[in-house]
LONU-426278 format. One record per residue (C-alpha): residue in one letter; x, z, y. Coordinates in steps of 0.1 Angstrom, whole numbers, plus 5000, padded with zeros to 4 digits. Each point is the difference from the previous one (the first is absolute). Layout:
aXZY;...
***
This chain:
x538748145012;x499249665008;x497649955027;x496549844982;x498849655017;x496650094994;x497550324997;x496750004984;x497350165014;x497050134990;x497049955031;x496950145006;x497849684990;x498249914973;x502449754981;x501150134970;x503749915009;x503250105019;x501649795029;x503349935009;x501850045035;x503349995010;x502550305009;x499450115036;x501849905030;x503650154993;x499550125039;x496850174990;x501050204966;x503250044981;x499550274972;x499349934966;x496049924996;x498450154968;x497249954980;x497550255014;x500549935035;x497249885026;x501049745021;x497949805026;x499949624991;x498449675014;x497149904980;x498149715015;x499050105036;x500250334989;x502550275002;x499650224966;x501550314985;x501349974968;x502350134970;x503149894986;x499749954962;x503049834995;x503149795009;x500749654989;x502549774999;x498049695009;x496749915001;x496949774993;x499149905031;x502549765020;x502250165023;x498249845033;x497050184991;x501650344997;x499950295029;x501950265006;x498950344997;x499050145041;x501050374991;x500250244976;x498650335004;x501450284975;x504250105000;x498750044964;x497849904972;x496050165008;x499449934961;x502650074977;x500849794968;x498150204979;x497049955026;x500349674999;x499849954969;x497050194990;x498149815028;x501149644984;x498750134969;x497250155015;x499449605018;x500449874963;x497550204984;x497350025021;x501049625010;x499850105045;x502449795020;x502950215005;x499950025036;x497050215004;x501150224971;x503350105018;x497450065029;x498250214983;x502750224991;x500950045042;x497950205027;x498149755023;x503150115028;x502949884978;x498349694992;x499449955042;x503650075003;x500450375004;x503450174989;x500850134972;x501650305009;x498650285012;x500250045041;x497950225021;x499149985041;x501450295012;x499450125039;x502350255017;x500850115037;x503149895022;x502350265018;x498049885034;x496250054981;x501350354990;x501350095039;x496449865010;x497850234979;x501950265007;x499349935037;x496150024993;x500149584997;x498149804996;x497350245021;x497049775005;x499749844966;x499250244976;x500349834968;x503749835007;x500750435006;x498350074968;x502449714975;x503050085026;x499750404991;x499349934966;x502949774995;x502350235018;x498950304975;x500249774971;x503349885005;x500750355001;x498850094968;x501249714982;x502450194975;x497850344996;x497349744989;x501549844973;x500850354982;x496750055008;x498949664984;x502050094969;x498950314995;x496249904996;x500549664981;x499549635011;x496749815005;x498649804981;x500349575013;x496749955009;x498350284990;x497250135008;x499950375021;x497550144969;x501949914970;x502950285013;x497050275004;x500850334986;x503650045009;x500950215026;x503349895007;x499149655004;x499949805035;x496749775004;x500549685001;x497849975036;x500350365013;x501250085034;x502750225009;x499350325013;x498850095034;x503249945014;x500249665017;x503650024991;x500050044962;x501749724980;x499650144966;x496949804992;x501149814970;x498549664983;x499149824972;x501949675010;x503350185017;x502850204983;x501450305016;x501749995028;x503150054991;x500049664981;x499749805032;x502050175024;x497950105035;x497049935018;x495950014982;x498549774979;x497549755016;x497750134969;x500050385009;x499749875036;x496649764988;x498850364984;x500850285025;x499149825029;x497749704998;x500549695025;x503350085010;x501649705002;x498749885036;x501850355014;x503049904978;x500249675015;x500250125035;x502350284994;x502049774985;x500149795032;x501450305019;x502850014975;x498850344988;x499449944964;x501149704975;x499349864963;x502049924972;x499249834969;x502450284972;x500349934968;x499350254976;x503250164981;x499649964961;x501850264979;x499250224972;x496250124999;x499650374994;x497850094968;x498850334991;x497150184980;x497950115023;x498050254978;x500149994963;x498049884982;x497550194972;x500750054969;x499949724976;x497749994969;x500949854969;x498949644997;x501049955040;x503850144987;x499649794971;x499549695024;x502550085028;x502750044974;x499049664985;x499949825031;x503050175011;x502049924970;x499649645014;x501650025036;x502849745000;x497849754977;x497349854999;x497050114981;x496049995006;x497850324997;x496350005003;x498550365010;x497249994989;x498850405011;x496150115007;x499050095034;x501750305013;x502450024975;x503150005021;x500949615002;x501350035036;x502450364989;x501749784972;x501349775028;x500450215022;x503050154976;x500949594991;x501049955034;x501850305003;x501949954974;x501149585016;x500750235033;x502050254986;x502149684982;x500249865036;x497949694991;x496249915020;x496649974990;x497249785004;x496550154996;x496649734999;x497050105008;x496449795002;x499050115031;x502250245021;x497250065025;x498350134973;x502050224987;x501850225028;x500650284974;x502049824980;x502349925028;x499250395015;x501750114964;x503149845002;x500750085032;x499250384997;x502549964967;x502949875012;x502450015034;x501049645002;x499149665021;x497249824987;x498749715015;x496249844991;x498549684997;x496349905004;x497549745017;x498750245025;x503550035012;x500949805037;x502749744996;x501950195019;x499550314973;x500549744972;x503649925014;x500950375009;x498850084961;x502349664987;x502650075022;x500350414986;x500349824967;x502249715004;x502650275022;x500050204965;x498950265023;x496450084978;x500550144969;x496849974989;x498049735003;x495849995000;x497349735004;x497849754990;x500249674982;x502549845023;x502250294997;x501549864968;x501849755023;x501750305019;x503350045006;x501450284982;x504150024994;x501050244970;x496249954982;x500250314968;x496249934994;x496749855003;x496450195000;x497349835001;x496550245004;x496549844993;x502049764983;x496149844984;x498749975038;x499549665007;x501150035040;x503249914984;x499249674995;x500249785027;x497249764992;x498849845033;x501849785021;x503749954999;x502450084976;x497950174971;x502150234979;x499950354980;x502250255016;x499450194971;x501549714978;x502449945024;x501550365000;x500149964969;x502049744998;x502150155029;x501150284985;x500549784965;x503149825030;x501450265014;x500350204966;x498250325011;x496550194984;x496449935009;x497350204996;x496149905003;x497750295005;x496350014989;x497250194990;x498549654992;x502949764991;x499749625000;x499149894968;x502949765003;x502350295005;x498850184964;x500549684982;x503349985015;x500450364981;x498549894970;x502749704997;x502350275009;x501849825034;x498250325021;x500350364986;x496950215005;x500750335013;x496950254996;x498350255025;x496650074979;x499350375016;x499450105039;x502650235018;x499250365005;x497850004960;x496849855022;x497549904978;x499449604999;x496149935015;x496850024980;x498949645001;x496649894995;x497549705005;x496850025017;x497249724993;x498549865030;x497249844980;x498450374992;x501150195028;x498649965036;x502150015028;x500049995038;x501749685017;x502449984971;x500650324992;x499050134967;x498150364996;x502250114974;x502749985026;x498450135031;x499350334978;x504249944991;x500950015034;x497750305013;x501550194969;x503949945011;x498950005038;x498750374985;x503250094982;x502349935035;x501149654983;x500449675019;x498049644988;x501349684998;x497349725000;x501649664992;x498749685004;x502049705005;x497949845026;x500450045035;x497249975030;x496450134998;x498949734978;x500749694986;x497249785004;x497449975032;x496549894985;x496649875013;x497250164980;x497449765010;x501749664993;x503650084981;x502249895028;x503250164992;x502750025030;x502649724985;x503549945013;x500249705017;x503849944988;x499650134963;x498249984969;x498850365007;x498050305015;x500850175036;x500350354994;x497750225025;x502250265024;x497150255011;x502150235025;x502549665013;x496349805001;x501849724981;x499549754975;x503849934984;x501349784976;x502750134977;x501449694990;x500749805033;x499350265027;x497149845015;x498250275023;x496450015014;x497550225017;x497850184980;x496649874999;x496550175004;x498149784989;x500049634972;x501249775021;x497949754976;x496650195005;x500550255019;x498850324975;x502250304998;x503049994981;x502050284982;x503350084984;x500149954960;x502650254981;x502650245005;x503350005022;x502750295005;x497550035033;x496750014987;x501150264978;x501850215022;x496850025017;x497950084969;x502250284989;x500450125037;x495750044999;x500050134964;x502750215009;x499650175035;x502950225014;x502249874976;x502649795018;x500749654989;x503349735005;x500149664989;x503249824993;x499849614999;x501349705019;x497050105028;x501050295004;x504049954998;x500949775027;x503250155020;x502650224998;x499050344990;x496649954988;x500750034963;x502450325007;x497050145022;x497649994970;x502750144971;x500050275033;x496650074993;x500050044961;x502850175001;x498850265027;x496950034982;x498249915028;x498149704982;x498750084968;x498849664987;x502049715000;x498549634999;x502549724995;x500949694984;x503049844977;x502150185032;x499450364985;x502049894967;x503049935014;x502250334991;x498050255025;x500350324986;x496950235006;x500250364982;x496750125005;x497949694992;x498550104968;x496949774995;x500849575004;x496649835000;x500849574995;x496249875011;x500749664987;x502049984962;x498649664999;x501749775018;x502649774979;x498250124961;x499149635003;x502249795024;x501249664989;x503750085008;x501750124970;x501550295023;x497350175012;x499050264970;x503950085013;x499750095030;x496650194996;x501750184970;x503250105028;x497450075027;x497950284982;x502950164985;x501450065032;x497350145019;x499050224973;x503650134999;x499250055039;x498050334987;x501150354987;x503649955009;x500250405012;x499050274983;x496549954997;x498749774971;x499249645011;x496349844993;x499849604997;x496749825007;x499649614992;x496649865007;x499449654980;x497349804986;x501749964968;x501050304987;x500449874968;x502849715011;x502950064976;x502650005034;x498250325009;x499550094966;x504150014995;x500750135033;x498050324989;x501250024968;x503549894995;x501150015041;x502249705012;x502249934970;x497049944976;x498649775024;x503349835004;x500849994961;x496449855000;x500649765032;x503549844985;x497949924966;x497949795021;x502549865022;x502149844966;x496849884985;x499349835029;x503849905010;x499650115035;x502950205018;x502150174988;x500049784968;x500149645018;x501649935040;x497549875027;x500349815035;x496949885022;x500349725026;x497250145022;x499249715028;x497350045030;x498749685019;x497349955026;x497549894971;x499550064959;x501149624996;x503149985014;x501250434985;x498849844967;x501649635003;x503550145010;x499850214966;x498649684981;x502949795013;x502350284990;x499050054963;x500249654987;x503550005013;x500550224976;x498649794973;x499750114964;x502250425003;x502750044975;x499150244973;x499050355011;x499449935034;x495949955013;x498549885033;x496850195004;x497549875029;x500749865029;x496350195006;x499150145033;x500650385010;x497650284995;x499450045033;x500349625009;x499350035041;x502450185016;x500850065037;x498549635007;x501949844974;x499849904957;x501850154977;x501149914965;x502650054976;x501949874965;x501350234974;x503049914981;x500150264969;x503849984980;x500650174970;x502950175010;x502549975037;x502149724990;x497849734988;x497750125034;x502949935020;x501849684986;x496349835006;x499550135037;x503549915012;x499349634985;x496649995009;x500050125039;x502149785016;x497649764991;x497250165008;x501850045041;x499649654999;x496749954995;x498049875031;x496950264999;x502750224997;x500349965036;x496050035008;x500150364984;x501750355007;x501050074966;x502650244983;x501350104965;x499750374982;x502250114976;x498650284978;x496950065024;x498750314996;x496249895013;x498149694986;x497649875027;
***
């Protein structure tokens, strides 16, 4: 192979380009460099990581002006070819410089430089630290005798601990201690050994067993059995008594096995793991489209069994993994194999350890969020993506805004393997995909176990009184199922006591200072918030225009927790929102108390929909239908549709019949009307009717350019500036606006955006890539913060 003269690579910057250095130093580096690798490069004063896209014969720029490249950081590639080339199509389509898409695709450690490979620090004791505890040494500091004795003991029982290890199954990367609940057998993530000081047999969710890194402890089981141990390390390591070693971990074969079996399978879920199994080896995409409870998550469970028992890996997408620790509980009490996780609320440190299980090959399975479509995953035999109408899968602010949901799509379309987008509420892009017959729609109408679907029903707000937004008709609902041993579930999609602070004597309203909106009261914090831009303030007593009283207007998950906790005394209440879930632990410690029983009435926002499985809730009451029947963004009758559906399917999902409660103020809306009537399809039959006579998506392509300036002006003259450059739009393309947002004022700053609407994906995308290089050169371009959206999923 002839050595290249120059390599292209791709930076973490916003130019939508490639550079060009020259090879290394021969001194420095004299294997083969690939596309794939990271290598550190000069780039101005700076000293940047990058990745080699390609190699060149010559190039562009004259030879004087070339570097070479300072080092490269991987034996081999970190993204393989058929990586790379779904994140150059990925920069193509949603038009992001390439550089920050490959960075995307990398935990925030690789990108700083981090290996590749998985190593481990490993501490273990020296023949002369051994000789000196067993002299009684060191006698007058008690902790260095503590991680001395407990090195000694686990060096010991190195070997017996890794048949222990195997015997009870890996951790998960990154997960939490709740999600593994239930099992017996399994070893917490951050429990301590036993009472002997000695016992190395505490295992981790970021090490392998022991016997896959020769002697000594990891620094991780060290960090969890015996906090602050690092300044006794350091001095026992002065003495000579104990040392560190960076190991790497061994790779090899993972084990797999089936844990338990699982239950029988009813028809329709044979039916669709037959069909979707008659596809391993080739591409095809399924949309399962099955009611609450119906047994979605058993039909993948058997999927990925099947890729496992072929030797082949699979990739699982969730929204919100935080939010859905049964999910992740489910496939690990299933199956006896590695499996590594990747969310935000992960460390960096946990985001490597999770990449680096999946790069190894190590992980067989593979769950997360949205990024986790960029994972690493050797020997991929399928693709599930659950939720797959949630729109946390779309990245839409700041950055590089894709779809993971598209992109698995188009993913699994590469690498010539199945996909499979689960739903009780598909994307109405996803069934017109079925009805042009590129997606097959694969059927789950009845719940598991012959539970009944709930008894839905409206109640009118404008003839039936209430108390602080809640109806009578469903405070005599819940005393009835509180009667009948059931658990409640009160939705409402608005978090804090209330959403508006109001002056009764002169109409001062408490404003946020940054945004076109209201500070929302927090009674038991004493807070006035803003949920747009964070702003935070004390709660006042009193208008500070004129001094009267003021008092909270409406209804937050707060206010009504406190209703229902006076209407209801002795019952026991939880709330579930983003107040209430802000570290590790707190959204396990209320499923805890559902579960248990212990809390009978659940209040919660959008968070409760998101897969949570709770078999004795038989009455759902949603306070407030009415929010999106008459938004301005085309979406929005959408997402309410998606919402109520699944938190009524949150009800009668045991054995007990399930009651459904929507309070609205138009009862008579035709959304609700087909909800009741004809359930999700009718509505989306009736939705997609609209949609074509209209020609919104999915019967025409969108992109916004959003932009946000320090005034209106200069957010509306960038947009100005950038629509006569497109002059008079070929056929079937429009330019709608520029106009400013909904919400113009946000976080201190004015926000505006232009819609270009295409009749189909080509003619969109021949005008964009003609049209924004142009648009980069504009001077106000350079005044503004401004970004393009392919296929947005909100309009603002």
């Amino acid at each position: 192979m002839t050595p290249a003269c120059v390599f292209r690579v791709a930076l973490d910057t916003p130019l939508k380009r490639l550079f060009d250095y020259l090879p290394p130093e021969s001194t420095l580096w004299s294997a083969p460099i690939e596309p794939g690798m990271r290598v550190r490069v000069p780039f101005g004063r700076q000293k940047l990581i990058g990745i080699v896209m390609e190699a060149a014969d010559s190039s562009d720029v004259p030879p004087e002006r070339l570097k070479p490249i300072l080092e490269v950081l991987d034996p081999r590639p970190v993204l393989d070819a058929s990586a790379l080339a779904l994140l150059r199509w990925a920069a193509e389509y949603y038009h992001h410089p390439i550089g920050e898409v490959l960075s995307t695709a990398l935990p925030k450690a690789m990108r700083m430089g981090a290996a590749a490979e998985a190593h481990e620090e490993r501490w273990s004791v020296t023949p002369d630290g051994r000789e000196a505890w067993t002299g009684g040494e060191p006698r007058r500091a008690p902790k260095q005798r503590e991680l001395l004795g407990y090195l000694v003991a686990g060096g010991a029982a190195a070997h017996a601990e890794s048949s222990l290890v195997r015997e009870s199954g890996v951790m998960l990367a990154g997960e939490e201690p709740s999600a593994l609940a239930g099992d017996g057998a399994s070893v917490s993530a951050h429990e301590e050994p036993s009472a002997s000081a000695g016992d190395g047999a505490s295992a981790s969710a970021h090490e392998e067993p022991f016997a896959s890194a020769g002697v000594g402890v990891s620094a991780v089981v060290l960090d969890e059995a015996l906090p602050n141990w690092r300044d006794a390390a350091r001095s026992l390591a002065a003495r000579g008594w104990v040392l560190s070693a960076e190991v790497a971990l061994a790779g090899g074969e993972a084990r797999f096995a089936v844990r338990t079996p699982g239950p029988d399978l009813r028809d329709e879920q044979r039916v669709a793991v037959e069909a979707v199994g008659a596809a391993l080896g080739h591409f095809g995409a399924f949309v399962l489209h099955g009611v609450t409870g119906s047994g979605k998550t058993e039909v993948y469970l058997r999927l990925v069994e099947q890729v496992l028992q072929q030797g082949r890996r699979a990739l699982v997408l969730v929204p919100e993994i935080g939010l859905t620790p049964q999910l992740v509980g489910r496939f690990r009490d299933r199956f006896d194999t590695p499996m590594a996780v990747l969310h935000s609320a992960l460390t960096d440190s946990e985001r490597l350890t999770a990449w680096r299980q999946a790069f190894s090959g190590h992980a067989r399975i593979m769950l997360g969020t949205r990024s986790a479509v960029f994972a690493p995953v050797p020997d991929l035999g399928i693709i599930i993506v659950d939720e797959e109408h949630d729109s946390s899968f779309k990245q839409h602010e700041g950055g590089f805004r894709y779809s993971a949901r598209d992109l698995a799509v188009v993913r699994a379309q590469r690498a010539d393997v199945p996909v499979l987008l689960g739903s009780a509420t598909p994307a109405l892009e996803s069934l017109q995909n079925v009805a042009g017959g590129r997606y097959v729609r694969l059927s789950l109408p009845y719940r598991a176990a012959k539970a009944e679907p709930p008894r839905m029903a409206l109640v009118d707000l404008r003839s039936n009184a209430g108390h602080a937004g809640v109806s009578t008709p469903a405070i005599q609902a819940i005393e009835r199922h509180l009667r009948d041993d059931g658990q409640v579930l009160v939705f409402l999609n608005r978090r804090g006591y209330a959403p508006t602070l109001l002056c009764t004597a002169c109409g001062w309203i408490a404003p946020c200072g940054e945004c076109d909106a209201r500070l929302t009261v927090h009674l038991s914090a004493g807070r006035l918030r803003c949920h747009h831009c964070g702003f935070d303030t004390q709660l006042p007593s009193r208008c500070p225009q004129c001094g009267f009283a003021v008092k909270p207007v409406g209804q937050g998950t707060e206010r009504i927790e406190e209703s229902l906790a006076s209407l209801f005394p002795g019952v026991t209440l939880a709330r579930l929102d983003r107040d209430v879930v802000r570290r590790r632990g707190d959204m396990e410690e209320v499923m805890r108390r559902m579960s248990s029983g212990e809390a009978r009435i659940l209040v919660g926002t959008q968070m409760v929909t998101k897969g949570h499985d709770f078999p004795n809730v038989t009455l759902v009451v949603v306070l407030n239908a009415d929010q999106g029947l008459f938004s301005t963004d085309f979406r929005a009758p959408e997402r309410l549709a998606q919402t109520i559906v699944q938190v009524a399917g949150r009800a009668g999902r045991g054995t007990k019949p399930g009651e459904v409660l929507i309070q609205t103020e138009f009862p008579g809306h035709p959304l609700l009307l087909s909800l009741l009537s004809e359930g999700y399809d009718g509505f989306a039959r009736t939705a997609l009717t609209e949609r074509e006579q209209a020609s919104w998506p999915p019967f025409s392509r969108l992109a916004a350019v959003r932009d946000s300036a320090k005034t209106a002006a200069s957010a509306l003259e960038f947009l100005t500036e950038a629509r006569k450059l497109a002059g008079n739009p070929p056929r079937g393309l429009k330019l709608l606006g520029p106009v400013p947002a909904a919400m113009s004022k946000r976080a201190g700053r004015y926000h505006a955006q232009l819609l270009i609407e295409g009749a189909d994906r080509s003619s969109l995308h021949h005008f964009l890539d003609s049209w924004l290089p142009a648009v980069e050169q504009l001077q106000s371009a350079r005044r503004v913060r401004w970004a393009l959206d392919v296929d947005p999923i909100e309009l603002f």
